[in-house]
N, C-alpha and C positions, 0 to 999 in steps of 0.2 A: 953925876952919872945918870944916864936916863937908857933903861934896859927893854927893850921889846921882848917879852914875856912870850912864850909858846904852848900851846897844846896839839897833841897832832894823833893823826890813826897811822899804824903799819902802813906803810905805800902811800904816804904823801906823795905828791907832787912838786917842787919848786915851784910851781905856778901857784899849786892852793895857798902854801906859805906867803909868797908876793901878795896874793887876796886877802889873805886873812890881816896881816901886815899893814896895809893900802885900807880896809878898812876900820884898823886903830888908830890911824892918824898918820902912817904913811913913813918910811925912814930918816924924815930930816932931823936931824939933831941926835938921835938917837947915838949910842956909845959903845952898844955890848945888846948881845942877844942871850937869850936864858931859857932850858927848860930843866927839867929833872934830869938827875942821873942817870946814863941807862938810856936815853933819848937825844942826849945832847949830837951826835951823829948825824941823826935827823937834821941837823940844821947847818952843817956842816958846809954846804954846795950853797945855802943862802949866807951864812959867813964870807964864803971867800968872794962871793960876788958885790956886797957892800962894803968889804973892807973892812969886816967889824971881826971881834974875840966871841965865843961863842964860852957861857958861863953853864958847868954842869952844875945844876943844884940839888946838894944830896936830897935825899925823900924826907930826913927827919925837921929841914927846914923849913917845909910846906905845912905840915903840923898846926891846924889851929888859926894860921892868917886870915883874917877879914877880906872876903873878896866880894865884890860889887854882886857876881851871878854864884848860880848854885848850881851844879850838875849832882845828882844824887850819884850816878857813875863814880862821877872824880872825887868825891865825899867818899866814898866807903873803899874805895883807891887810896887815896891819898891823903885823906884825912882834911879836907878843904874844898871848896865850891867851887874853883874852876884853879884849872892846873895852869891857864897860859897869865891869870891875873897873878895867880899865886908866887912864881916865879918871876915873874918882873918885880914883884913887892921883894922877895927874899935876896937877888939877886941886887938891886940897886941900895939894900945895905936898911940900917935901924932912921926911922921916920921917914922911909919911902913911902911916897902917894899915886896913887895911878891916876891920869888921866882920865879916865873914864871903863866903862866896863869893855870887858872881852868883845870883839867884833868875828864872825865865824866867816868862813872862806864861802864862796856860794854852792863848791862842794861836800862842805859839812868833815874836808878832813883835817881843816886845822882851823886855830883859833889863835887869835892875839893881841895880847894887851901892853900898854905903856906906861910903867913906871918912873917916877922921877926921886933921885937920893935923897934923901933928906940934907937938909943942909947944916 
């Protein structure tokens, strides 16, 4: 499974999503899209346009995960350093690895990272 993680502001764009996306490493391969509970909506119109499941992840599974950046925001939020690494990690399951850290949209309203399942 390899999950494109999310973080987004109210009134995203599908374009910011595409960017923020495009700069994680872009949708090849990719299985399933993920943010938190509550937002998963948000991603709704870029599910149907790749073809992919759109995974809501409760808040209590973000709780604590190692994420490559730190947002102090998404920290006292969410209990973790960035919400779109944290959700690719929770979503793609126990010894999921991210690819790399969060990449931000060039309009700062969404962010997105790539997790891979553990095997």
């Amino acid at each position: 499974m390899i999950v494109a993680g999310f973080g987004f502001r109210s009134g995203v764009t599908l374009a910011a999503l595409r960017d923020a996306l495009s700069g994680a490493g872009g949708p090849a391969g990719v299985t399933h899209l993920a943010t938190v509970e509550g937002k998963a909506g948000g991603l709704a119109d870029l599910g149907r346009e790749l073809r992919l499941p759109v995974v809501a992840v409760p808040e209590e599974a973000l709780l604590g995960l190692a994420t490559v950046t730190r947002s102090q925001r998404v920290v006292a939020r969410f209990g973790t350093g960035s919400l779109a690494e944290a959700a690719a990690l929770a979503a793609a399951g126990p010894g999921a690895r991210l690819r790399g850290a969060r990449a931000v949209s060039a309009d700062g309203m969404a962010t997105a990272a790539i997790a891979e399942g553990g095997v």
